[in-house]
C-alpha positions as CSV (number, residue, x, y, z in Angstrom):
1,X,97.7,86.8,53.3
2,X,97.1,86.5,49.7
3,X,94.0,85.2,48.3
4,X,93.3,83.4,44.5
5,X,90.3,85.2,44.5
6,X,89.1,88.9,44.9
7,X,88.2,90.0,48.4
8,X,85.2,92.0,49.6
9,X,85.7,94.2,52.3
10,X,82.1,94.7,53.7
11,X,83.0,97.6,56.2
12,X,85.7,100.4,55.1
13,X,84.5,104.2,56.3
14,X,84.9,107.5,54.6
15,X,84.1,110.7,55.8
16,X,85.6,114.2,55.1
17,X,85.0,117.0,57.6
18,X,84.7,119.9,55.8
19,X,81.8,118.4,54.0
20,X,79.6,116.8,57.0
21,X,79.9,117.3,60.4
22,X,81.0,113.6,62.3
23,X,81.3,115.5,66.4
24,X,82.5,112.1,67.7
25,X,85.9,112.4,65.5
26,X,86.6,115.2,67.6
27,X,87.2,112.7,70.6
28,X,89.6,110.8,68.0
29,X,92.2,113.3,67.1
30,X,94.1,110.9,64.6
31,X,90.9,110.4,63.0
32,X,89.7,113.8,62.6
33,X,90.9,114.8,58.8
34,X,89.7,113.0,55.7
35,X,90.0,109.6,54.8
36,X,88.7,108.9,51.0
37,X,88.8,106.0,48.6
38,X,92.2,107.2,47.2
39,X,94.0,106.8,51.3
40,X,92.1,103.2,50.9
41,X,93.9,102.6,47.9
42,X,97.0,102.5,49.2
43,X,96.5,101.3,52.4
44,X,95.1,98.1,51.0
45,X,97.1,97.9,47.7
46,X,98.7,94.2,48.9
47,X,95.0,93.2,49.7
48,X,93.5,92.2,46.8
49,X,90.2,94.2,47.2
50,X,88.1,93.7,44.4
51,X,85.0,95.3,45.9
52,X,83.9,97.3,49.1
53,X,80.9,98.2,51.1
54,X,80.6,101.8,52.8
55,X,79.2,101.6,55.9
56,X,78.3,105.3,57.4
57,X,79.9,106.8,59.5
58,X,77.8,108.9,62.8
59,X,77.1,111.9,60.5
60,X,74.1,113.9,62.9
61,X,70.6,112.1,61.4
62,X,70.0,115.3,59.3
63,X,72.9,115.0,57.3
64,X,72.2,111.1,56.5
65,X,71.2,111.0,53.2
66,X,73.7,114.0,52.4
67,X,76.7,110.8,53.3
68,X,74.6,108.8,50.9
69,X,74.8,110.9,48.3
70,X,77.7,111.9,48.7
71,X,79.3,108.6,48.6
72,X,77.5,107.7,45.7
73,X,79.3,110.3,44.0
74,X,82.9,108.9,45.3
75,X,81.5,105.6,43.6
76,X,81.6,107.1,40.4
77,X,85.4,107.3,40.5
78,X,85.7,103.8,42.3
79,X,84.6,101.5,40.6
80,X,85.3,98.7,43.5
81,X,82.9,100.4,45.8
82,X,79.3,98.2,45.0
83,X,77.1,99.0,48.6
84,X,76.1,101.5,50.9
85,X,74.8,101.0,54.4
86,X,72.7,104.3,55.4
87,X,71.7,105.6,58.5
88,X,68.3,106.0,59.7
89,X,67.0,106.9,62.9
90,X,65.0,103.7,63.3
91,X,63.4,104.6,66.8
92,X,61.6,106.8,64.6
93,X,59.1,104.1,63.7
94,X,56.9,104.1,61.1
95,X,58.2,108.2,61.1
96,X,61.1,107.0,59.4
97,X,59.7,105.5,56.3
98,X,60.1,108.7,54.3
99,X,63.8,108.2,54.8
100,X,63.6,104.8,53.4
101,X,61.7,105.5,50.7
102,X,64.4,108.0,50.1
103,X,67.2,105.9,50.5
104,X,65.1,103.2,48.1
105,X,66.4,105.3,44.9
106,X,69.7,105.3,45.4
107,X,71.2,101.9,43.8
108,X,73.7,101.4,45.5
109,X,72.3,101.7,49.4
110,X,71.8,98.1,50.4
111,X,71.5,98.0,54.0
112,X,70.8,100.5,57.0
113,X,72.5,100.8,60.3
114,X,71.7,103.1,63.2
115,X,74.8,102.5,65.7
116,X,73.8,101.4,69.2
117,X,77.0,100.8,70.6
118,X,76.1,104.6,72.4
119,X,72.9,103.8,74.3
120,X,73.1,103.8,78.0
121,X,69.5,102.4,77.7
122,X,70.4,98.3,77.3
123,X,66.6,97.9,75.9
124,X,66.9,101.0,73.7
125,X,66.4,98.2,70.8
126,X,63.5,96.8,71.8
127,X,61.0,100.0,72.2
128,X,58.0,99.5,70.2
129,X,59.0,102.2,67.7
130,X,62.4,101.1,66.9
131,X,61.0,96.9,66.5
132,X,58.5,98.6,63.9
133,X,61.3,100.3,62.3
134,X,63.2,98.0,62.0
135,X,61.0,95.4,60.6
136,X,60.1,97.9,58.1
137,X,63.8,97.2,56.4
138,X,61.8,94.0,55.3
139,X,59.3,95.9,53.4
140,X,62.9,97.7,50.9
141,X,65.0,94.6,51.0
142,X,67.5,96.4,53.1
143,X,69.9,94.6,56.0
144,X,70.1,95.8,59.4
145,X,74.1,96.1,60.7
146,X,74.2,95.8,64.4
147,X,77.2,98.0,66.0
148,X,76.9,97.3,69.5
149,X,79.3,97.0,72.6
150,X,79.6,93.0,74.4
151,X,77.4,93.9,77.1
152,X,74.2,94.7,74.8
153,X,74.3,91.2,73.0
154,X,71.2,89.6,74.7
155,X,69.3,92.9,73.4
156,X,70.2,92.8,70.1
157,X,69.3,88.6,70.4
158,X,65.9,89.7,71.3
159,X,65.4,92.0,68.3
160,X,66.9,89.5,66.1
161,X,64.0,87.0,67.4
162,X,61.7,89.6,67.1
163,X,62.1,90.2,63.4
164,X,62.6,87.2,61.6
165,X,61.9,88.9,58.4
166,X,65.2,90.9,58.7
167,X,68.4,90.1,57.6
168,X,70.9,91.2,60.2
169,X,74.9,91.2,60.5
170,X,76.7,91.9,63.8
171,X,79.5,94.3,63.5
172,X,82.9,93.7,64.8
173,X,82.1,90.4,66.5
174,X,80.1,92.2,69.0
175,X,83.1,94.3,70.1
176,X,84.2,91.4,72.9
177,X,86.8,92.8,75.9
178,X,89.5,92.0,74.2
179,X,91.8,94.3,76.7
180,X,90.4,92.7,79.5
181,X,90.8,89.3,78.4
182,X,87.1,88.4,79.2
183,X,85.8,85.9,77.1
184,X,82.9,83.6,79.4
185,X,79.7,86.1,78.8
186,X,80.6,86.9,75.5
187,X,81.0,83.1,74.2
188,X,77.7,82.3,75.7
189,X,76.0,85.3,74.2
190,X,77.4,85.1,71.1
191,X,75.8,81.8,70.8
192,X,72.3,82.4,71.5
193,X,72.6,85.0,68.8
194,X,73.9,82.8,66.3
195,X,71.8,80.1,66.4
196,X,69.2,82.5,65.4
197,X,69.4,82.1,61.2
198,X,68.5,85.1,60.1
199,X,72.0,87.0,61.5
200,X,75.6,86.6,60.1
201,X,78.9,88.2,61.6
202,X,81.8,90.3,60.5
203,X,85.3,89.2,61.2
204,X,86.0,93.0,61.7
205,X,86.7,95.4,64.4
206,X,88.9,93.1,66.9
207,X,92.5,95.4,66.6
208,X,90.7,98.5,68.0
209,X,89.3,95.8,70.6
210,X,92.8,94.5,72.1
211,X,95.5,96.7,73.2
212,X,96.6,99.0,70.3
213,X,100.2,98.9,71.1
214,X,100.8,95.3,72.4
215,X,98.6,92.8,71.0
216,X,99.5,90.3,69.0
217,X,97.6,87.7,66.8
218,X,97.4,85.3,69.8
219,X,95.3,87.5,71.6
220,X,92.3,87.4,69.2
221,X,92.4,83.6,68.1
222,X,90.5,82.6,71.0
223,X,87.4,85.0,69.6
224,X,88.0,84.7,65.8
225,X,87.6,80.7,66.8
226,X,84.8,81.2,68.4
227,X,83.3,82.9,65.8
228,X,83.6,80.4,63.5
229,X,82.6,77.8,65.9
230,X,79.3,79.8,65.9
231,X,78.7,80.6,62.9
232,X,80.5,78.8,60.6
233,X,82.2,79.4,56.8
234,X,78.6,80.3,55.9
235,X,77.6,82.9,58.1
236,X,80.3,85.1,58.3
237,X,82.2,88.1,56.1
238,X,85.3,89.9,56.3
239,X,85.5,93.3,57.5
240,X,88.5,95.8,57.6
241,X,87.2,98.8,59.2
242,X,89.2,101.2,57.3
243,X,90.6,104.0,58.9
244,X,89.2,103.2,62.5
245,X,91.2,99.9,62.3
246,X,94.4,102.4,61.8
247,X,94.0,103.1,65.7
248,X,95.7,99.8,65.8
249,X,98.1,99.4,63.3
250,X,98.2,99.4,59.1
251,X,95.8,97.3,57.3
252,X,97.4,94.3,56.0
253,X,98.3,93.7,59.7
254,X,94.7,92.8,60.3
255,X,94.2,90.3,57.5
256,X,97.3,88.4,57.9
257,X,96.4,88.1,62.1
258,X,93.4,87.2,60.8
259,X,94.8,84.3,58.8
260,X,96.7,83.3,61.3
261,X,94.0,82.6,63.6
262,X,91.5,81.2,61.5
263,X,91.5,77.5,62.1
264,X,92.7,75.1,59.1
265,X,90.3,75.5,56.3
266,X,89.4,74.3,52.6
267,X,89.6,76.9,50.0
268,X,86.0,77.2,49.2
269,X,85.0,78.0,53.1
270,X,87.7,80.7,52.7
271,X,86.0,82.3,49.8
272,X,82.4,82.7,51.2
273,X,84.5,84.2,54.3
274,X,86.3,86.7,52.2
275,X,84.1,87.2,49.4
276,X,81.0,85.3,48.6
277,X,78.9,85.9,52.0
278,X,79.2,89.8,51.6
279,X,78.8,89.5,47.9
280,X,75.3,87.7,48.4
281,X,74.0,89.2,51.8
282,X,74.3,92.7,50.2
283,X,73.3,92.2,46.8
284,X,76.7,92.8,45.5
């Protein structure tokens, strides 16, 4: 796929080993070495990239605002990189308003994400503490990304509805069960999330989703349509989850299965999906 205009990528990873400690790569042996903005340049040199947004990357929650300086660093030799989302240990409350204040000076930090996708608890979200820290993203301007598994949608729905003055965006399509080719819960739950308006979704995540061998563009048209159906041109970005996405194959894989399933669409719909949404939901 080859677009007239520059793409965003709004969720590319980079972590390096020897510098901070990540314990889950250690689960993932082909993940566990470095992956830096010079891998990222070649594995996306056919895809027109014009800018990125780091999103972190399960660093322990001491080492959090180490990853954001440190990645502020890499952005001085890539130019294309324009936004960091940070972690913060949200269920922290108003305990973790230091650590925004923190993350406040650094210019490029646009957003904050503490992954849920790990809870066995499905109303971890919703504590008291976590709602107040959350809302508090209001108070810095910052977004909230919500990495969760299928199952924890009507959670995350809740806190969406519960914190109006919050922008969110829901990661990887709510990871659906791709592999399992269950699509009945997850098409009803994405709904009731997105007719809330304060949330948009990445297009992101889906290979690591479906079989990493065997599957083939067909199997993720039926959720990459319902996305759209849901959200529409206006409320979505693109995503390509650089390096996890390499589980599943090289990267321009993902954007030309991508275009194939999107349904027919007028250039300037393609554009907010590609580049204008992410541009202007993270201050780009």
């Amino acid at each position: 796929m080859v677009c007239p205009f520059p793409v965003v990528d709004s969720h590319v990873h980079f972590w390096d080993p020897h510098l901070l400690d990540y314990p889950w790569l250690k689960e993932v042996p082909a993940l566990d070495r470095a992956f830096l903005p010079s891998g990222y340049s070649v594995a996306t040199q056919t895809a027109g990239i014009g800018k990125m947004v780091f999103v972190e990357c399960g660093c322990p929650p001491g080492q959090n605002l180490d990853e954001v300086a440190w990645v502020s660093g890499l952005a001085l030799g890539e130019s294309r990189l324009k936004g960091i989302v940070a972690q913060v240990p949200l269920e922290r409350g108003w305990g973790a308003r230091d650590e925004l204040i923190a993350l406040s000076h650094f210019p490029l930090v646009k957003g904050v994400r503490r992954n849920l996708q790990g809870e066995s608890d499905p109303q971890f979200c919703l504590t008291p503490d976590f709602v107040t820290g959350v809302r508090m993203l209001a108070d810095f301007d910052f977004s909230f990304d919500l990495c969760i598994v299928h199952s924890q949608l009507p959670a995350v729905t809740e806190l969406v509805r519960r914190c109006p003055e919050v922008r969110f965006v829901l990661d990887h399509c709510g990871k659906p069960a791709i592999r399992a080719g269950q699509t009945d819960r997850w098409r009803r739950q994405l709904s009731e999330l997105a007719a809330l308006p304060n949330v948009m979704c990445k297009l992101s995540g889906l290979l690591t989703e479906a079989d990493w061998v065997r599957w083939q563009p067909a199997d993720l048209l039926p959720y990459v349509r319902h996305v759209i159906e849901c959200f529409g041109y206006k409320r979505v970005m693109y995503g390509g989850d650089w390096p996890v996405l390499t589980l599943a194959g090289d990267y321009p894989r993902w954007p030309a299965a991508l275009d194939a399933c999107l349904p027919v669409a007028a250039e300037s719909d393609l554009q907010k999906l590609f580049q204008i949404n992410a541009e202007t939901f993270y201050h780009l």
